[in-house]
C-alpha positions in Angstrom: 67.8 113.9 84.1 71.4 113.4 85.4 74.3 115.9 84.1 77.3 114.0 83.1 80.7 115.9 83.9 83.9 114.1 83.4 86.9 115.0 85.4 89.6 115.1 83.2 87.5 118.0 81.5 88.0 120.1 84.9 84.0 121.7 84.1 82.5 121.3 87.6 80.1 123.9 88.3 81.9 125.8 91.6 78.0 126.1 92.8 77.4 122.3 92.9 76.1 121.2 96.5 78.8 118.2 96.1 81.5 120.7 96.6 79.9 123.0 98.7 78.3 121.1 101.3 79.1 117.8 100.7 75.6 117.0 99.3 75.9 113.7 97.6 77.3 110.3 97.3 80.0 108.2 95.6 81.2 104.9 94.5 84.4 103.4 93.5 84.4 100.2 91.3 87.4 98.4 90.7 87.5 97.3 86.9 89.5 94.1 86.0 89.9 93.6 82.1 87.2 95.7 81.3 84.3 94.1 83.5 83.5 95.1 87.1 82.3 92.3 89.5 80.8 94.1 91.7 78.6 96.5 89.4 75.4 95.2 90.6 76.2 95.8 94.6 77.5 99.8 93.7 74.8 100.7 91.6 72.5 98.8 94.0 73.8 101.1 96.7 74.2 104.4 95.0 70.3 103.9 93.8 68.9 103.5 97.5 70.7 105.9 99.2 70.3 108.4 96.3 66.5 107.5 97.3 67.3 108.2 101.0 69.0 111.2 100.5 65.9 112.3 98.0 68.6 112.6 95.0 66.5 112.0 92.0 68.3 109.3 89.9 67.0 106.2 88.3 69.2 102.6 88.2 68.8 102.9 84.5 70.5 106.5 84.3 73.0 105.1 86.4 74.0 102.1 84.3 73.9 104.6 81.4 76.6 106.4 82.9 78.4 103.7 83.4 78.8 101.8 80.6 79.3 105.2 78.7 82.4 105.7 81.3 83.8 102.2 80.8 83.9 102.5 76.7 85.6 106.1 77.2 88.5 104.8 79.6 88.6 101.1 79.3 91.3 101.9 76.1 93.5 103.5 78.7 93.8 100.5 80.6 93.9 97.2 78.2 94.2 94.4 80.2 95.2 96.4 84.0 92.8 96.9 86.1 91.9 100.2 87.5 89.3 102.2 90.1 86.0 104.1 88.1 84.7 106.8 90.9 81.1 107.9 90.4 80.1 111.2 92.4 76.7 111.9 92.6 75.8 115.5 94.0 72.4 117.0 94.4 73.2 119.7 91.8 74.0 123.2 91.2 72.3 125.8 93.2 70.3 126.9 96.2 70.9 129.7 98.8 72.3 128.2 101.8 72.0 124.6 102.9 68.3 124.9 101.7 67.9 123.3 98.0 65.7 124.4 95.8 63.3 122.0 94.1 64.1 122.1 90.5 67.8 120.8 91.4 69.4 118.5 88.3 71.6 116.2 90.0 75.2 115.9 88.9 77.4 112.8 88.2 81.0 113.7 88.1 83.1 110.5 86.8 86.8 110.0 87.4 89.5 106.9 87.2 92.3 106.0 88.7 95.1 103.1 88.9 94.3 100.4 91.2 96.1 100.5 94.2 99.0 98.5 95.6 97.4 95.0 97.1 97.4 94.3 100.7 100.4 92.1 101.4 99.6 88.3 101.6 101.1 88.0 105.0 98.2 90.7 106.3 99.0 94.1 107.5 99.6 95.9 110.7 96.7 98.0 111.8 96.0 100.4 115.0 93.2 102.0 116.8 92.5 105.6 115.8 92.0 108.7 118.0 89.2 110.2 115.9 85.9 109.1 116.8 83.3 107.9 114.7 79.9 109.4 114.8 76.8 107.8 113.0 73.7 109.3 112.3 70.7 106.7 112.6 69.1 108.3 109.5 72.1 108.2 107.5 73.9 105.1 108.6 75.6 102.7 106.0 75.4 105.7 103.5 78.6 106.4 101.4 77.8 110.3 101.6 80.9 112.8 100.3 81.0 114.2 104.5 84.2 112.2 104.8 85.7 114.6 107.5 86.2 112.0 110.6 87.7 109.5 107.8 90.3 112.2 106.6 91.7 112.7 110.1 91.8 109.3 110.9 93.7 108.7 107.9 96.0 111.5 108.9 97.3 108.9 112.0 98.4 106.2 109.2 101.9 106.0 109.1 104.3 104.1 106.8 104.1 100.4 108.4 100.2 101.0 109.7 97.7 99.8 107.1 94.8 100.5 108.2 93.1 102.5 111.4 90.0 101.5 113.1 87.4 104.0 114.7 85.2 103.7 117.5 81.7 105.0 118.0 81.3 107.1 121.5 80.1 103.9 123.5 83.8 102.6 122.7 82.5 100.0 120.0 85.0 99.6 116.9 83.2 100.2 114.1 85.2 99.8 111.0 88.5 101.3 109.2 88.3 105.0 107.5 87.9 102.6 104.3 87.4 99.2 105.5 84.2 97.8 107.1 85.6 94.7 109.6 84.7 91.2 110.4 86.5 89.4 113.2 86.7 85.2 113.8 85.5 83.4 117.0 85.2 80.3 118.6 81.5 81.4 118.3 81.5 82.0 114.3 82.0 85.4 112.5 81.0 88.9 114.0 80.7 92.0 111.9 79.7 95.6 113.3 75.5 95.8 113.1 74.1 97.8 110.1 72.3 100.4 112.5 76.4 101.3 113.8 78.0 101.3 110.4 78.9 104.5 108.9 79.6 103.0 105.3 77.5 100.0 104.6 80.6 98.5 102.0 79.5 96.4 98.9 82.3 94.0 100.2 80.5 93.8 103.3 77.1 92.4 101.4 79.2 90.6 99.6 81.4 88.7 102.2 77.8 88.1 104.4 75.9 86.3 101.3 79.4 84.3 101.2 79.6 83.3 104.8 75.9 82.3 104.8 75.9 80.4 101.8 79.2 78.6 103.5 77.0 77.9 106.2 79.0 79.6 108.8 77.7 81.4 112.2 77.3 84.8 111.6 76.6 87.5 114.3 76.3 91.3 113.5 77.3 92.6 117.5 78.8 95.1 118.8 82.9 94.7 118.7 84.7 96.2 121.2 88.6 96.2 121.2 89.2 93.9 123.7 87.3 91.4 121.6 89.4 92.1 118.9 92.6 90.9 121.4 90.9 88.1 123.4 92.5 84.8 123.4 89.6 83.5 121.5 89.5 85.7 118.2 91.1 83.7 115.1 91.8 86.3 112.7 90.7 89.8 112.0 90.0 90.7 108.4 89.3 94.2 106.6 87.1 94.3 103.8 87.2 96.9 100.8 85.8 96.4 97.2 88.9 97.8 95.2 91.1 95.8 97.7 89.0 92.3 98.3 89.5 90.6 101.5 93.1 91.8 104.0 94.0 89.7 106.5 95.4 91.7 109.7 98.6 90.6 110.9 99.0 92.9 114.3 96.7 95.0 115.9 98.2 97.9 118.3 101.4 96.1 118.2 100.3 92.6 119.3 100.1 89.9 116.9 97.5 88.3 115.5 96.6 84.6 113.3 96.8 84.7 109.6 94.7 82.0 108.3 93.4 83.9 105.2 90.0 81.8 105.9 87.7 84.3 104.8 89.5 85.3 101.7 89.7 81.5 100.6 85.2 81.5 101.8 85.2 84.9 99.8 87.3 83.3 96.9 84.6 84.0 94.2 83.7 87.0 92.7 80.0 87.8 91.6 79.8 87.9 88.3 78.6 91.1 86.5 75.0 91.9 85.5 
């Protein structure tokens, strides 16, 4: 059985393994007039890789707490939309790294304001300095070890976006909170799953789009040269409380601005 704590009450047990050793997961989920679209793919994603991580939660408990969390903050809201974060943890306790077996996990829930959207005209982005280092047996999980992310974002500077980070054979990968997708002459190419360190919900989502469109879609390695070839039309970021950004220069060289994914990705799923 999961332990609700809610943020705003400031009771997080200073034991939990969340805090201490970065021993659990999170999600946030963009609300827009009191429904979330994307419900389905972040509770989806939080119950498998609470199974991976051997976190013992059930879907059910999870859409307990959420519902629960959208009838206690929806009211501060009305009609804006606004970010729900859910942090899982393994729970309170344990000597050392080792957990003990009778661990409760935790589910601390916090919101937010949405942030600003991406400008229409796309953004600037660069390459970061920090690189990227996936674990095979964790890829694509959206674990709290965050480190590499939070200095990456540390390069971002007022007119940069967005930073993208490279695994150690030189291969971009994705933003510190975008996963990316890049137009060929060839059809689409996305980063493959094994590579990924944060398998995003936008990510599923803009995949089952293109395929359902009918367009040729390759999960390849990227590397940055790729990324500037004469033959790449467009560069997009993808983020579930930001949609679909189109990249308007990469290291300082410009880029096209079509928009043609977010006009493929134009749909939202609709809510279970």
């Amino acid at each position: 059985m999961v332990t609700l704590y809610w943020a705003e009450d400031g009771c997080i047990p200073p034991g939990d393994r969340g805090l201490a050793y970065g021993d659990g997961l999170f999600e946030t989920i963009r609300i827009d007039d009191g429904c979330a679209p994307m419900q389905a793919y972040h509770l989806d994603r939080m119950t498998r890789d609470a199974a991976r991580l051997r976190i013992p939660i059930t879907r059910v408990e999870l859409e307990r707490a959420f519902h629960h969390a959208l009838q206690r903050y929806s009211a501060l809201y009305l009609e804006s939309s606004w970010v729900l974060k859910l942090m899982l943890t393994r729970g309170t306790g344990g000597r050392g790294y080792r957990p003990t077996p009778d661990l409760k996990p935790n589910l601390l829930i916090s919101h937010a304001i949405v942030p600003p959207p991406a400008p229409a005209g796309g953004v600037n982005v660069d390459f970061s300095r920090v690189p990227l280092t996936v674990n095979s047996l964790f890829c694509g999980i959206k674990s709290l070890n965050r480190i590499e992310q939070v200095m990456a974002a540390s390069e971002l500077q007022d007119d940069v976006f967005e930073v993208l980070m490279a695994n150690a054979a030189g291969h971009v990968v994705e933003g510190t909170r975008t996963n990316l997708f890049i137009q060929t002459d060839d059809g689409w190419r996305t980063p493959p799953p094994h590579s990924v360190a944060v398998m995003g919900v936008m990510r599923r989502y803009v995949l089952e789009r293109l395929h359902a469109n009918g367009e040729a879609v390759h999960e390849a390695p990227i590397l940055p040269d790729d990324m500037l070839a004469p033959n790449c039309r467009g560069i997009y970021l993808t983020n579930s409380v930001l949609g679909v950004v189109s990249v308007r220069t990469l290291a300082g060289q410009n880029l096209p601005v079509t928009g043609r994914l977010a006009t493929i990705c134009g749909s939202t799923p609709k809510m279970e």
